[in-house]
FILO-307466 format. One record per residue (C-alpha): x, y, z; residue number from 1. Coordinates in steps of 0.25 Angstrom, whole numbers, plus 5000, padded with zeros to 4 digits. Example, Ala and Ser with C-alpha at 12.3 -4.5 7.8 and 13.67 -1.06 7.14 Angstrom:
2
     x     y     z    i
  5049  4982  5031    1
  5055  4996  5029    2
END
This chain:
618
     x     y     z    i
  5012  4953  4896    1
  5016  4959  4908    2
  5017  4954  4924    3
  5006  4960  4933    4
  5013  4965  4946    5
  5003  4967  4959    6
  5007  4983  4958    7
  5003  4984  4942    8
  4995  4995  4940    9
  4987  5000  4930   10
  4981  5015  4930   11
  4978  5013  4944   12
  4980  5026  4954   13
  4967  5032  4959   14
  4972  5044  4949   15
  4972  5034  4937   16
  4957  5035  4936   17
  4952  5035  4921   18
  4940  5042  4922   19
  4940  5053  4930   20
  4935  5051  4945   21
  4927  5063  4946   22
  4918  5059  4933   23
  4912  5047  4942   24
  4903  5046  4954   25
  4910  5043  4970   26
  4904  5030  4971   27
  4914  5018  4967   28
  4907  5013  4955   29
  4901  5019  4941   30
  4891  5011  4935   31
  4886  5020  4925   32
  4891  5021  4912   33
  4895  5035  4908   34
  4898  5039  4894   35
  4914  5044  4892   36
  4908  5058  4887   37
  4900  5061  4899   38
  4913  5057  4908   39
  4920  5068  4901   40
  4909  5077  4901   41
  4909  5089  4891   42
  4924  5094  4885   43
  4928  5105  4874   44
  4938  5098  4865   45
  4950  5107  4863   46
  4962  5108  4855   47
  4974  5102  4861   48
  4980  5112  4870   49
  4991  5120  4864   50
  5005  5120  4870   51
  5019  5109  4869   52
  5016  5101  4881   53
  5006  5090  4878   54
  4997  5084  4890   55
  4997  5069  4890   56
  4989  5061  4898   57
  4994  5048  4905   58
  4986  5036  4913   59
  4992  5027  4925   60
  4998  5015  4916   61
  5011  5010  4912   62
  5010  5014  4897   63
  5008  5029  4902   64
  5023  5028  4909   65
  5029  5027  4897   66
  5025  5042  4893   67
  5032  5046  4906   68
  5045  5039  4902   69
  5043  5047  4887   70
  5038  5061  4893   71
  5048  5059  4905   72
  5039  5063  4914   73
  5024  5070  4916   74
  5032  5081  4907   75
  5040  5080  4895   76
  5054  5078  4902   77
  5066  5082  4893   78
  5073  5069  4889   79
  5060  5062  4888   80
  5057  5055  4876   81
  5045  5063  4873   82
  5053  5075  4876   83
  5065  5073  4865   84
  5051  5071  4857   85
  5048  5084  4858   86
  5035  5082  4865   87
  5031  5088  4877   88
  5019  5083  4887   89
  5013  5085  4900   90
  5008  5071  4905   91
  4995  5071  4912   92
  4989  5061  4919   93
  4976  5057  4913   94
  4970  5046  4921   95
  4957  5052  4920   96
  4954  5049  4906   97
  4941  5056  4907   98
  4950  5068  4910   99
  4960  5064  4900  100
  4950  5065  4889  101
  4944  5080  4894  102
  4958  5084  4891  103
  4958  5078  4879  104
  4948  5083  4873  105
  4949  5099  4880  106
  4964  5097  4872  107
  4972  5098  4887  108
  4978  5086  4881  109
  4978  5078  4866  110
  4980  5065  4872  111
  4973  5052  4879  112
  4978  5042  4887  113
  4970  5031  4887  114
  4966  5016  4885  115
  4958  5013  4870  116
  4947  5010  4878  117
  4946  5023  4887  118
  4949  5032  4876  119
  4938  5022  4869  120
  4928  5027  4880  121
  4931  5043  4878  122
  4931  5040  4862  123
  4917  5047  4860  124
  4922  5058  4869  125
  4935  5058  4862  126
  4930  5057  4846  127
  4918  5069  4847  128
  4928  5079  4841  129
  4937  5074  4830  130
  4949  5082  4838  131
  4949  5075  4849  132
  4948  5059  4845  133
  4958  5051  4849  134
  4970  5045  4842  135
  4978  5034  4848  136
  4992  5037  4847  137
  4998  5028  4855  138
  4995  5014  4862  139
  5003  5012  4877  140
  5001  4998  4881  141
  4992  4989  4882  142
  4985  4985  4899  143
  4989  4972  4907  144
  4984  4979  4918  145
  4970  4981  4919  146
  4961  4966  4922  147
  4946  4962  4927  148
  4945  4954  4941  149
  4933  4947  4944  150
  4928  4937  4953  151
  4928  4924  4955  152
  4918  4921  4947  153
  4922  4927  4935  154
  4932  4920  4926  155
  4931  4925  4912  156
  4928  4938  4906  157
  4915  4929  4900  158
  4911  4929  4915  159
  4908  4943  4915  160
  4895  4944  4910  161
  4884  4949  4918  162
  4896  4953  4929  163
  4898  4966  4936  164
  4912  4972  4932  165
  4919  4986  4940  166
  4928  4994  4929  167
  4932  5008  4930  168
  4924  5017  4921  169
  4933  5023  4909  170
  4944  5017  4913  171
  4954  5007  4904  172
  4946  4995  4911  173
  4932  4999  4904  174
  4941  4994  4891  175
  4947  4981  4899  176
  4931  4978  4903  177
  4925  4981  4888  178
  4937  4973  4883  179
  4934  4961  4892  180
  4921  4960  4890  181
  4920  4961  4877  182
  4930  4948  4874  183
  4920  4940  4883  184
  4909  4945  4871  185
  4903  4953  4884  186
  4897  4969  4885  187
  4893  4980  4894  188
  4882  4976  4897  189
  4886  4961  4901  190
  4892  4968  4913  191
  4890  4977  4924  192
  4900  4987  4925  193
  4903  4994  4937  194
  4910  5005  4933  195
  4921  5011  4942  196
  4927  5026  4945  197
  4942  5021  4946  198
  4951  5011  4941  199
  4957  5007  4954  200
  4954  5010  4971  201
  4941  5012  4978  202
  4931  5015  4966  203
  4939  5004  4958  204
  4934  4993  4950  205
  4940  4984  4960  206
  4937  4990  4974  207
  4922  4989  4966  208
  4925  4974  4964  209
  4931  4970  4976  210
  4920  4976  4985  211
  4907  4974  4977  212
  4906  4959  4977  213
  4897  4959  4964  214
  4905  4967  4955  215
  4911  4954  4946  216
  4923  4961  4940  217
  4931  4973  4940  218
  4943  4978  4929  219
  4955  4983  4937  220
  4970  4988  4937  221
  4980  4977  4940  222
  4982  4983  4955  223
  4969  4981  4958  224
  4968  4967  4951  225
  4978  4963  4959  226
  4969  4967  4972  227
  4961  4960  4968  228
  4964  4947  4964  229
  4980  4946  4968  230
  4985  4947  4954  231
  4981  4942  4938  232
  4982  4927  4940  233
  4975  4928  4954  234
  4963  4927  4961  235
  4960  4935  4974  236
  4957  4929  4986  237
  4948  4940  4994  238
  4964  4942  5001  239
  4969  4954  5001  240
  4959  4963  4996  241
  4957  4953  4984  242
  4943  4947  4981  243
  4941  4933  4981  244
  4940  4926  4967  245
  4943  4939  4959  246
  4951  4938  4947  247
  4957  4944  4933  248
  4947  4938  4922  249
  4954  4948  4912  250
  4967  4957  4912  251
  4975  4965  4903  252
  4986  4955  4905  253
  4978  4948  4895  254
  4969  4957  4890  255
  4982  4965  4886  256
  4975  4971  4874  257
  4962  4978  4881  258
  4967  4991  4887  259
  4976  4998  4876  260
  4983  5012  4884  261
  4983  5022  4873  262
  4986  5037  4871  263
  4976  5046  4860  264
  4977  5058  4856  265
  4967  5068  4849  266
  4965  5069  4834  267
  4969  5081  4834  268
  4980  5084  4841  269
  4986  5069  4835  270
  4984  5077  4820  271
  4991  5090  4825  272
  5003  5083  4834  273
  5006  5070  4825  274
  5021  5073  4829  275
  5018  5075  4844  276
  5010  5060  4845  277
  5019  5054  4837  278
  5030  5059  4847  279
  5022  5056  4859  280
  5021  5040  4854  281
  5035  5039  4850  282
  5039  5045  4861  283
  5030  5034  4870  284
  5034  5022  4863  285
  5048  5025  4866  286
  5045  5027  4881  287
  5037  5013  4881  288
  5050  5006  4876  289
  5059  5013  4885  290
  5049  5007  4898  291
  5045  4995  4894  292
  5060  4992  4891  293
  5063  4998  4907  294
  5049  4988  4911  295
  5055  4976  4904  296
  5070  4977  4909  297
  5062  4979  4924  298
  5053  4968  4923  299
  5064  4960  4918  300
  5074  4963  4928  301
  5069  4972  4939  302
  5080  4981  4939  303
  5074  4993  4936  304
  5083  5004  4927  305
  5082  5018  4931  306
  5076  5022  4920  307
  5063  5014  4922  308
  5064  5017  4937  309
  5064  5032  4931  310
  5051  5030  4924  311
  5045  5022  4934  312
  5045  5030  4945  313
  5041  5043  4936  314
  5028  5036  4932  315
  5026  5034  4949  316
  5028  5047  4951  317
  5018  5053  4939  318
  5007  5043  4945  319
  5010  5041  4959  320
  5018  5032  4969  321
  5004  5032  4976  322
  5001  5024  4961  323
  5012  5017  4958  324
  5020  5016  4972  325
  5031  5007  4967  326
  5042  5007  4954  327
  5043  4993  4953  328
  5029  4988  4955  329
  5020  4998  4952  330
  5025  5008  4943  331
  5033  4995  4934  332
  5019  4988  4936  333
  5012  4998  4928  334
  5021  4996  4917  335
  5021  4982  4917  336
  5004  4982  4916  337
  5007  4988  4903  338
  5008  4982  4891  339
  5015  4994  4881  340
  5014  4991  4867  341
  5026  4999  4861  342
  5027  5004  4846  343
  5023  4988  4840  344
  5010  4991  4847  345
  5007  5006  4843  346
  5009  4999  4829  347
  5002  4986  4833  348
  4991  4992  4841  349
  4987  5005  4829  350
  4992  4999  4817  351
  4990  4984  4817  352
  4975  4982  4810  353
  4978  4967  4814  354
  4979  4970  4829  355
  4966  4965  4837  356
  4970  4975  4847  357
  4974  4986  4841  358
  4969  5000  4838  359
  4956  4997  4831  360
  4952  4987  4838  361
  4955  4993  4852  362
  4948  5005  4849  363
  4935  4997  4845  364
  4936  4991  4858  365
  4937  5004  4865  366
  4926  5010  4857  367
  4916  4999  4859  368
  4920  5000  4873  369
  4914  5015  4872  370
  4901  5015  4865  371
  4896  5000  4871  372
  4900  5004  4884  373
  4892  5017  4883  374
  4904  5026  4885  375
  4901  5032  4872  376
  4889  5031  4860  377
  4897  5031  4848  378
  4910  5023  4844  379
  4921  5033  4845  380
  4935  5028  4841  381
  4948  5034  4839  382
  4960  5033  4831  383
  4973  5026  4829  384
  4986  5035  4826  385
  4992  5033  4812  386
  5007  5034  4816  387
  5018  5028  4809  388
  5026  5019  4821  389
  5038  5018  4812  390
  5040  5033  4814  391
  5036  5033  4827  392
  5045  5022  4832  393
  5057  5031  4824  394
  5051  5044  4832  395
  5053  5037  4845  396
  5065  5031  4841  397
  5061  5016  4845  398
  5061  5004  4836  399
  5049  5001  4826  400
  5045  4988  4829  401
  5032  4983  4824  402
  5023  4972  4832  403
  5025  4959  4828  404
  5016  4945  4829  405
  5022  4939  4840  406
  5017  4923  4848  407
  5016  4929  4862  408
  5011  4917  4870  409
  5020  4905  4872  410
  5014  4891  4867  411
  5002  4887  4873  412
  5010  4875  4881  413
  5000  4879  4894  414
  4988  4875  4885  415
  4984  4863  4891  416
  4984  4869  4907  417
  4979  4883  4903  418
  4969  4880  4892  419
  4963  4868  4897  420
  4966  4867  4911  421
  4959  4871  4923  422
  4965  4885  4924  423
  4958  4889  4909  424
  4945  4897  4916  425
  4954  4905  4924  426
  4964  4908  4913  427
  4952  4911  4904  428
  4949  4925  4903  429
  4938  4926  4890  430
  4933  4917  4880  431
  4922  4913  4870  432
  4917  4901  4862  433
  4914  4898  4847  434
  4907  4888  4845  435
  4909  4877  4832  436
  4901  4867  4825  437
  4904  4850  4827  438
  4916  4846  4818  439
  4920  4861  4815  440
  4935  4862  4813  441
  4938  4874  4806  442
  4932  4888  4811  443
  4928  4898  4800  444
  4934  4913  4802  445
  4920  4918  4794  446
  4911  4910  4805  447
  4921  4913  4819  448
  4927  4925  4813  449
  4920  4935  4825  450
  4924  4923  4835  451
  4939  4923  4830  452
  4938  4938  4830  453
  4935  4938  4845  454
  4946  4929  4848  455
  4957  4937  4840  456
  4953  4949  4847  457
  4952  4943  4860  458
  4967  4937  4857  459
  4972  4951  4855  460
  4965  4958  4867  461
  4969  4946  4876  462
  4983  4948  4870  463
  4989  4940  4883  464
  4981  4929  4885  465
  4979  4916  4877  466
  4966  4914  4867  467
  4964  4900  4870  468
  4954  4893  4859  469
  4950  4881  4864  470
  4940  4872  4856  471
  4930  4863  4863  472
  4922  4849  4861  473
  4909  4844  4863  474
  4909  4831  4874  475
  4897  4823  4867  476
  4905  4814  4861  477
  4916  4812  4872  478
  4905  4809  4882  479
  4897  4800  4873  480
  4908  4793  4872  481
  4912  4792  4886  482
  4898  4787  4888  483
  4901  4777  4879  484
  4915  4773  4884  485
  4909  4772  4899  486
  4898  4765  4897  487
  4906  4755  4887  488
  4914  4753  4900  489
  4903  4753  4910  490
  4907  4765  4916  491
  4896  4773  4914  492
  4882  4770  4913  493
  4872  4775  4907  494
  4857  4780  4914  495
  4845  4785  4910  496
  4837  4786  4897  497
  4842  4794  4883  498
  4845  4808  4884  499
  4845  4805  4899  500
  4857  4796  4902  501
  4866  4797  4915  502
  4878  4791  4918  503
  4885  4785  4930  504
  4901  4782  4930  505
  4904  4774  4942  506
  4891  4775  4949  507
  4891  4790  4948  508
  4884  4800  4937  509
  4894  4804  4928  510
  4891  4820  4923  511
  4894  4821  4908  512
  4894  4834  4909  513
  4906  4835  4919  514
  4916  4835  4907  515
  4928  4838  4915  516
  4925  4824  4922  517
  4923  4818  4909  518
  4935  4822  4902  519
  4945  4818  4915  520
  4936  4805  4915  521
  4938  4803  4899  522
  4953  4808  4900  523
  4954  4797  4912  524
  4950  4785  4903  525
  4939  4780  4908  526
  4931  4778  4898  527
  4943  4775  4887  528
  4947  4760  4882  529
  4934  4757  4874  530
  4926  4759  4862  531
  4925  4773  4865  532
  4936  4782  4872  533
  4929  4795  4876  534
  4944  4798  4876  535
  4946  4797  4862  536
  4934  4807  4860  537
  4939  4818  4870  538
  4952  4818  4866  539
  4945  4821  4851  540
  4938  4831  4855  541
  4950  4838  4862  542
  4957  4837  4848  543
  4944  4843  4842  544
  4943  4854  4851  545
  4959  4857  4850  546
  4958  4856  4834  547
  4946  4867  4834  548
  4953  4876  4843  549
  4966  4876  4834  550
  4956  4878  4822  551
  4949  4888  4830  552
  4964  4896  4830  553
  4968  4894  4815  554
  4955  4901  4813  555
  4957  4911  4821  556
  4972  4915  4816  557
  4965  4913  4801  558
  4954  4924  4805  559
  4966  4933  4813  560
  4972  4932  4799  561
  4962  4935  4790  562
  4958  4946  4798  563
  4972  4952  4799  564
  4971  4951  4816  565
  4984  4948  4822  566
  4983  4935  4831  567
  4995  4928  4840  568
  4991  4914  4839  569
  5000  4911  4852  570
  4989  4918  4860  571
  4979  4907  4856  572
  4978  4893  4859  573
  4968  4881  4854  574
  4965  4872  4866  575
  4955  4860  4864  576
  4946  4858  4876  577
  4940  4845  4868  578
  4927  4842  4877  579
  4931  4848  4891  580
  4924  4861  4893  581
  4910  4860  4887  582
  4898  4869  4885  583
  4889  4857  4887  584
  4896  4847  4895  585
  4884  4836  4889  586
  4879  4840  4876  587
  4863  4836  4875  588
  4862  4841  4858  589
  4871  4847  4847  590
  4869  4859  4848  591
  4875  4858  4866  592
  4887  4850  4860  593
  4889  4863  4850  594
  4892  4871  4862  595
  4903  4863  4865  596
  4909  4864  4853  597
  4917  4877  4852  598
  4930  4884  4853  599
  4933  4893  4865  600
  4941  4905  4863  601
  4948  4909  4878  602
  4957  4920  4881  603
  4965  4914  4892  604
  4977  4921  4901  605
  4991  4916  4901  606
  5003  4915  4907  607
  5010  4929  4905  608
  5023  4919  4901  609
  5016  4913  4889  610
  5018  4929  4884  611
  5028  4931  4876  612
  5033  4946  4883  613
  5033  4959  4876  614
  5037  4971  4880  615
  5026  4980  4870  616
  5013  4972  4870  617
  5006  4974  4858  618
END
């Protein structure tokens, strides 16, 4: 994972504007849904045109500044990488993606550069003429700079049910959105979306949210987050053109496996020009080593070499010192809010059938995305290309290397201030619950296989953030016990009739449902030293609690394994909470005391120096 500068940007010039201004109405916001065919309008697919020079499309983004440092520039330059290729290519920028597909289609160019989920979105569109679907030749990196700010009142992504949330239409966000809802179990219709005609400035998603005080939420660029809330760990004040109480409840940082940047290619040319792709993605591998070897010595020692400089500033001048004004903040910035994935992660991300967050998987997210969301009325997917990344790696002259299993978060020593302490519901970004029967100790893969499922998938997609599976306890017998204990003491006395006691301490009403105050009054002793020791019962149910959550995580690394899904059991972490944060604080029956009986799967940010680093995340 990467540091976030102030000056980090993602796709964020007023030109870099994913659906194509002109398509939309002059007011600020978009609130109706409009099918991806009917923002394309009508189009004659074509063949390819004829001719050596190839029109290639790039975006605003770190990954596409690698295709500058291999073409040499917006033209083939001799000496470039892709020129001693034989390839020769005009590089277009294609920031309108609605545009990018009309010349798609029309044959002006073979290619689309893309996210899976946009290209997801123009899927029916794309697949209508076998010619013209799309096969994804190459993966560029994954987002860490693309996040959700809401206010104050929002803590989790849970917490955004029945809210209003402002999101660029057809943009990369729609994906982050779809994606975050969808590991709180939430749909389209469990929010409102007001639907925006840029990414960033005056008609953005968060001008929207900082002046319409009832719009919740709001997915943004990491510029704009910034604005708003002072940076990632922060909380804006209403200072400085931040709003009061906004915050990040989900990023990329964490949710590094959401937005996938990708380049496709239509069936037919990839059938007629096999040698040509194959070029162009050696080719492109080789420039991503070459830079994120430049980024990693800069970062490292903030001497820049004149080679990066080089490349630096010829990505400036193709989008602009009025977009990126600066070399070392802006235009390395860029770079730095992407996470490349290298050769190991073209081979992880096609090829590896036991990757949660690989092709298939990716492209039944972006699919789903389509025909729930009402962009398209049938499933529409695309395909995966079938290359052998030995040759490959040889054509580009780079060294195979395959992905490998690796621990990539340090032992869990913060466990007991980060998964237990105060600071947890801020660290918290999603989680859900199962629920266990009295005395269950071992947790069957064919009764919580769609439970573990979820968890695995969620691990994968939040590849940067711990999953923290914390087992809880019901209180009953802790407080019937403290009851005891105090009363045996004279303590606590006892009112009332059957079914309708109260009880005092001290002259005042002690509340048994205030379990924080009874656990520090129990952990206190003051009710130890006889018969009874509600102590002795808390500190059992803390052991249960911790037992189930580690039987919880053999289970689930048992399911990983039978179902052939990869799984880094560093990322997850069994906590037991014992009694401390109940559903029913004072069960009445079986069936209340039941609710607190459960296991609680969270997905919990991190510090970034419990990552092991990386330079090709995949």
């Amino acid at each position: 994972m990467h540091r976030i500068l102030p000056t980090m940007m993602k796709r964020v010039a007023p030109v870099a504007l994913l659906v194509a201004v002109a398509l939309f109405t002059p007011a600020c916001t978009v609130r109706a849904q409009e099918k991806f065919s009917d923002l394309v309008g009508p189009v004659r697919v074509e063949p390819v045109a004829a001719g050596n020079t190839i029109n290639v499309p790039f975006i605003l983004w770190g990954g596409d500044i690698a295709t500058f440092l291999a073409n040499g520039d917006l033209k083939t330059k001799p000496g470039s990488i892709y020129q001693k290729l034989g390839l020769d290519m005009q590089l277009q920028p294609g920031d309108d993606f609605v545009g990018q597909v009309r010349n798609y289609l029309s044959g002006k160019s073979p290619m689309l550069r893309g996210t899976m989920h946009m290209i997801g979105l123009a899927g029916e569109v794309l697949g209508q003429d076998p010619r013209t679907k799309p096969v994804i030749i190459l993966q560029l990196s994954w987002s860490a700079g693309d996040h959700i700010v809401a206010r104050k009142t929002i803590r989790t992504l849970n917490d955004l049910k029945g809210k209003k949330v402002a999101c660029q239409q057809g943009g990369p966000h729609v994906g982050l959105l779809y994606d975050s809802l969808s590991a709180a179990s939430l749909g389209r219709n469990d929010v409102e979306i007001v639907w925006t005609k840029d990414i960033t400035g005056p008609n953005g998603p968060a001008e929207t949210f900082r002046r319409d005080p009832t719009i919740d939420a709001c997915c943004v660029i990491t510029p704009d987050m910034i604005g708003l809330t002072s940076g990632l760990e922060a909380e804006g004040t209403g200072a400085e053109g931040t709003v009061a109480g906004a915050r990040v409840v989900n990023s990329t940082v964490q949710m590094s496996r959401s937005i996938a940047d990708v380049y496709a290619v239509r069936r037919d040319w990839y059938d007629a020009n096999q040698d040509w792709v194959k070029k162009f993605v050696a080719g492109h591998l080789k420039a991503t080593e070459q830079l994120v070897g430049m980024r990693k010595v800069y970062s490292e020692s903030s001497k820049m070499a004149k080679e990066y400089e080089q490349i630096l500033s010829m990505a400036q001048r193709i989008y602009g010192k009025d977009v990126l004004p600066t070399l070392e903040g802006d235009v390395h910035g860029l770079l730095l809010d992407c996470s490349f994935v290298g050769l190991p992660g073209q081979i992880a991300f096609f090829q590896q059938k036991s990757n949660a967050s690989g092709f298939d998987e990716t492209m039944s997210r972006a699919v789903s995305l389509a025909t729930e969301w009402k962009y398209s009325n049938v499933r529409a997917g695309f395909e995966p290309n079938d290359f052998d990344y030995k040759k490959i790696a040889e054509l580009a002259g780079i060294e195979y290397v395959e992905p490998k299993s690796v621990e990539r978060f340090a032992p869990s020593g913060e466990a007991t201030d980060l998964f237990l302490g105060d600071n947890l519901d801020s660290n918290t970004i999603v989680s859900f619950s199962i629920n266990f029967e009295p005395n269950e100790q071992s947790f069957s893969t064919d009764r919580y296989g769609a439970e573990f499922l979820r968890a695995l998938k969620q691990a994968s997609q939040f590849g940067n953030a711990r999953v923290v599976i914390r087992g809880h306890a019901d209180p009953t017998k802790t407080l019937v016990d403290l009851v005891k204990a105090g009363m045996a003491k004279g303590v606590i006395q006892q009112v009332g009739q059957p079914g309708n006691f109260r009880y005092f301490m001290n002259g005042k009403a002690l509340d048994l449902n205030d379990t924080k105050q009874i656990v520090e009054m129990v952990k206190a002793g003051t009710f130890g030293g006889g018969a009874v020791d509600p102590m002795v019962t808390m500190q059992a149910a803390v052991n249960l609690s911790q037992s189930r959550a580690e039987a919880v995580k053999k289970s689930l690394e048992k399911f990983a394994n039978e179902s052939k899904i990869n799984i880094d059991l560093s990322q997850i972490v069994p906590v037991g909470a014992g009694i401390l944060e109940p559903i029913i604080a004072k069960p009445r029956n079986m069936d209340e005391a039941k609710e607190n009986m459960r296991v609680e799967f969270r997905i919990v940010k991190v510090n970034p120096e419990a990552l092991a680093p990386t330079d090709f995340n995949f």
